[in-house]
N, C-alpha and C positions, 0 to 999 in steps of 0.2 A: 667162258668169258674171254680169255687171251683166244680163241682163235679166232672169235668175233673179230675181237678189236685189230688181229692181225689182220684179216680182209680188208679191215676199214683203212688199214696203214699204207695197204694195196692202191685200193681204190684211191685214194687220199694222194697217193701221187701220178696217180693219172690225170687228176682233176683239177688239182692245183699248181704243177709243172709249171707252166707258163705265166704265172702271177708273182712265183718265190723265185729266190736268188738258193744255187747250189754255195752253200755257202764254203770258206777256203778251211780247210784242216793243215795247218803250220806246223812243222816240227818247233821245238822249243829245245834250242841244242842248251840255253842257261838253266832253263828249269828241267832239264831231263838230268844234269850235271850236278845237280842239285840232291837229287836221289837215287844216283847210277840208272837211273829209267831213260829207255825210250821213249817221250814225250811228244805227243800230238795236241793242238787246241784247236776244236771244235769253234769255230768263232763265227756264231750265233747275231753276236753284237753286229755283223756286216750285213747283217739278213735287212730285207725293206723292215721299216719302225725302227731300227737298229734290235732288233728281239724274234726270237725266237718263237712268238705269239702269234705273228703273222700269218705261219702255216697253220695252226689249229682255226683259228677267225676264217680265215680263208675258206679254208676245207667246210666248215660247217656252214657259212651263208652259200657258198655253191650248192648244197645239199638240200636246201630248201626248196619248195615249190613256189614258183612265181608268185601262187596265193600269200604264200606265207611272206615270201619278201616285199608283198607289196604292203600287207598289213604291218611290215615294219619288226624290228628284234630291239627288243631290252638286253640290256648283258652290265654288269657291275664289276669293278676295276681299281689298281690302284693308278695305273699307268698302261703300262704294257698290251698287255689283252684290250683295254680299251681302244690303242692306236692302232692293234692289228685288227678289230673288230670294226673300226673307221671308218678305217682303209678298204677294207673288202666290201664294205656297205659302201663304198663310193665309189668301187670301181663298179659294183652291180647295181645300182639306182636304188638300193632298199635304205628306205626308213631309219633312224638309229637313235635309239635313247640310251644313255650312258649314266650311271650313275657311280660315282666315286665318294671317297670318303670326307671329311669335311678339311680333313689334313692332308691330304692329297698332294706329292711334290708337285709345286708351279710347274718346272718346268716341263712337269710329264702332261700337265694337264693345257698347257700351250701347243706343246705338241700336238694334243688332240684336237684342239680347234684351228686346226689347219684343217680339218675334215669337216664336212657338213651332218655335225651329228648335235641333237640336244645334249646338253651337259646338266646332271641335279646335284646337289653333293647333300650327301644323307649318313648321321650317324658319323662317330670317331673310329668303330674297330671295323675292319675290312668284311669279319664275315656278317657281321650285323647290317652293312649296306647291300650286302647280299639276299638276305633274306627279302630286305623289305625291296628291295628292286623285284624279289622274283613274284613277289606278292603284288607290285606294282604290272605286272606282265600280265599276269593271270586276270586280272580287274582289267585292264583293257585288250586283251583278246590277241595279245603279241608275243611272238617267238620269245621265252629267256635263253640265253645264250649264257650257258656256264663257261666261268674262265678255266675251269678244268675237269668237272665231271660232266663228261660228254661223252661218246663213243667217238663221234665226228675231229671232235676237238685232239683227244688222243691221236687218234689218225693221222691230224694233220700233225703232230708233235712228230710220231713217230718215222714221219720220213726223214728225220735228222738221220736216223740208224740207217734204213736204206741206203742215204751218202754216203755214211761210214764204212759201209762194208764195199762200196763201188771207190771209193777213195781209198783203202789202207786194204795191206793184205797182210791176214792176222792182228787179233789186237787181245790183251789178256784182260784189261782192267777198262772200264769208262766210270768218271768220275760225272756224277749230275746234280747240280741244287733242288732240290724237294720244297715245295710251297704245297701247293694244293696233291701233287701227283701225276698231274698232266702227260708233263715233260720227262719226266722218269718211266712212269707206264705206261706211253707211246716207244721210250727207244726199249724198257727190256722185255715190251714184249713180240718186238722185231729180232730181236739181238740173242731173245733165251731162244726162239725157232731154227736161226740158222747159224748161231754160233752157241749152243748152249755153253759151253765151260768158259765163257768169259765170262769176268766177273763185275757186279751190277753195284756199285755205294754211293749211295743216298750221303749226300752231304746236308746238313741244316746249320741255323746259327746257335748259339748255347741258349742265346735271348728267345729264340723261337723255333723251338724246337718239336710243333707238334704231331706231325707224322710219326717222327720217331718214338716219340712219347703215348701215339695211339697204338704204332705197331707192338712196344712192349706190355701195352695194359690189355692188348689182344682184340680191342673194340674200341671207336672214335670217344673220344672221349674229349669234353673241353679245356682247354688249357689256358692261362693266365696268358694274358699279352704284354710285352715288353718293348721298347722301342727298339730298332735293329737299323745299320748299315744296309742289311738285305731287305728294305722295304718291298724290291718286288715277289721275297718267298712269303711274307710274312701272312698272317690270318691263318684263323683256324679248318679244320677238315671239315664240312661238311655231312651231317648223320647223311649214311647210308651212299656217301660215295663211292663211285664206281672204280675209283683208283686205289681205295683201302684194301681190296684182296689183292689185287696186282702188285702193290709194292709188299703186301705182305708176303705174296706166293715167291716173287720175283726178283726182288730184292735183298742182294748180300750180305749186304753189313750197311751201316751208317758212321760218320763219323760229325762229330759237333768242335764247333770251332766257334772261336771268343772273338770280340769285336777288332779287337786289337789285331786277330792273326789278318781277318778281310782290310785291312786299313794297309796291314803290311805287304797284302797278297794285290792291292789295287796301285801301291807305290809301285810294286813290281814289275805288274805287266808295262808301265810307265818307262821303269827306268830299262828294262830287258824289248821291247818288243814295243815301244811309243805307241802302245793305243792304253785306250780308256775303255775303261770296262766299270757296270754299276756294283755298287755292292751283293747283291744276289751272283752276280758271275763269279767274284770273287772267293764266293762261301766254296767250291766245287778245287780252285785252284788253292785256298789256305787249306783244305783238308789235305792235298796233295802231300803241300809241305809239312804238314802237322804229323803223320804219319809216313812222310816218306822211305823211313826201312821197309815197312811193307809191300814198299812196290820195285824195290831192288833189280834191276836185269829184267824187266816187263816191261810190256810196250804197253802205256797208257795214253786214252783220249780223255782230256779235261774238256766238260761240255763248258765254252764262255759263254752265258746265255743270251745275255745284253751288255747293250753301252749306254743306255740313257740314268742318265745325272747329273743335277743340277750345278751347275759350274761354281757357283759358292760352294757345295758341298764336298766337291771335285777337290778346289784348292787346301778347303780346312784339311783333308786327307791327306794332302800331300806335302803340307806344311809342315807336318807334325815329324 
C-alpha cells in the first residue's frame, strides 16, 4: 500500500508541477517562542483555490484518459476539493458535476461557480452527499472523484512532503489536520520513506473527531456529527477507505482540540503573521499550542491547509 501510494506521490509531481504553486514554508519566530520550538508554517492557504486540494483534483483529472474526461467526473465536496476539482476540470476541458451539502458555506460555494462546473446540493451531512453522488456517477457512466480515498488524490496531497524536505533541512515533528485522510496519507507516506524518525500528528477537532475515533476502535466506524469551525475536516471516514491503514500504520499520535482553541489559534495567525486561515487550518496550529511542552527544542512544520472563509464568519472569530 504505502509504496504504491509513494510512486503515485512521484509521479504526481511530475504531472502536476506546472498547474500548483510551490507553496512558502515561514518560520514563525512568535509561534516557535511560544513553545521553545523551531516553528515552520506550511502555508497551503497560498496554493491556487487558496487550499491544498488543488493538488490532489489536479493530479487525478491529469490521470484520466481523454475517454474518461470527456464523459465528464462527479466528485462531492464541502468547498475545497470542489474548487480544486473546478479548477483542474477547467484547465483540462472535462465535464464537472459537483455535488455539495445542502449547508454548504456560501462563500465556498461562490467560489465554485467562477468555474464552469454544474452544482446539485444533496443531503445535510457531508458523507451522506457523498454516497448518493457516487451512486449518481455510476447511473451515468462518469468518473467519481473522491475527495480523499484515491491513490491519485493522495499523490497529489503528498507532494506537500516532497516541498518540505526540498525547503527545510531536517525537521522532527509535522503537524496535519485529518478530515477524510488524504492530506495526512499523502505527506506520511512521503516523509515515513525518507525521513522515517520524524514524527507524524493527526490533529482533529473534539466536535469531530472521527479518524481518530476509528483508529482507536481499530475499524471505520460511524460517528455522530456535530457542528465544527473546521467545516473543511469535517464528515465521516468512508467503509473501506484507502487512508484508514495509512494513518493507522503511519501515524503518531493525534491530538483533539476544542472550538474555542481554533477560534484562538485563527485570532493568532491574524494578529502574529496578518493572514487568514479557515478553521480546519487552525485545528493543526491550536494542537500546536495545546500541547506545546511536547515539542520543546524541535523543529516543527504546522501544515496551514487553507484560507477560504466566509467573511461574516472571519469577523464573528475575531470579535470575540
Amino acid at each position: 500500500m504505502e509504496h504504491n501510494l509513494l510512486a503515485e506521490i512521484l509521479r504526481a509531481e511530475q504531472r502536476i508541477r506546472p498547474y500548483i504553486l510551490k507553496t512558502p514554508l515561514i518560520p514563525s519566530l512568535p509561534i516557535g517562542q511560544m513553545g521553545g520550538a523551531t516553528v515552520y508554517l506550511k502555508m497551503e492557504s497560498e496554493q491556487y483555490t487558496n487550499s491544498f486540494k488543488a493538488r490532489g483534483a489536479m493530479n487525478k483529472v491529469l490521470s484520466l484518459t481523454n475517454e474518461e474526461r470527456t464523459h465528464g467526473i462527479v466528485t462531492a465536496s464541502t468547498g475545497n476539493h470542489a474548487q480544486g476539482t473546478a479548477r483542474a476540470c477547467s484547465l483540462t476541458g472535462c465535464p464537472c458535476t459537483i455535488f455539495l451539502p445542502e449547508h454548504a458555506e456560501p462563500s465556498k460555494v461562490e467560489a465554485i461557480q467562477q468555474y464552469p462546473a454544474e452544482l446539485v446540493f444533496h443531503g445535510r451531512d457531508p458523507l451522506a452527499t457523498e454516497l448518493y453522488a457516487r451512486r449518481m456517477a455510476a447511473e451515468r457512466g462518469q468518473t467519481w472523484i473522491s475527495p480523499y480515498n484515491d491513490p491519485q488524490i493522495i499523490g497529489g496531497q503528498g507532494t506537500i512532503a516532497l516541498e518540505l524536505m526540498q525547503q527545510l533541512n531536517g525537521l522532527d515533528d509535522v503537524l496535519v489536520t485529518v478530515g477524510g485522510g488524504g492530506l495526512i496519507g499523502g505527506i506520511a507516506t512521503y516523509l515515513k520513506s525518507v525521513a522515517p524518525d520524524t514524527r507524524i500528528i493527526g490533529c482533529q477537532p473534539e466536535q469531530a473527531p472521527d479518524m481518530y475515533r476509528c483508529i482507536q476502535a481499530g475499524e471505520i466506524i460511524e460517528i455522530e456529527q456535530h457542528d465544527t469551525l473546521s467545516d473543511g475536516s469535517a464528515g465521516g471516514v468512508e467503509p473501506g477507505s484507502l487512508t484508514f491503514p495509512v494513518c493507522r500504520d503511519l501515524v503518531d499520535d493525534y491530538i483533539l482540540v476544542s472550538e474555542e482553541e481554533i477560534k484562538s489559534a485563527m485570532r493568532l495567525m491574524v494578529e502574529t503573521h496578518h493572514k487568514i486561515i479557515e478553521g480546519a487550518a487552525a485545528v493543526s496550529l491550536a494542537a500546536f499550542l495545546r500541547n506545546r511542552d511536547r515539542f520543546r527544542s524541535r523543529t516543527v512544520v504546522i501544515i496551514i491547509c487553507g484560507g477560504n472563509i466566509a467573511t461574516r464568519k472571519l469577523l464573528s472569530v475575531l470579535k470575540e
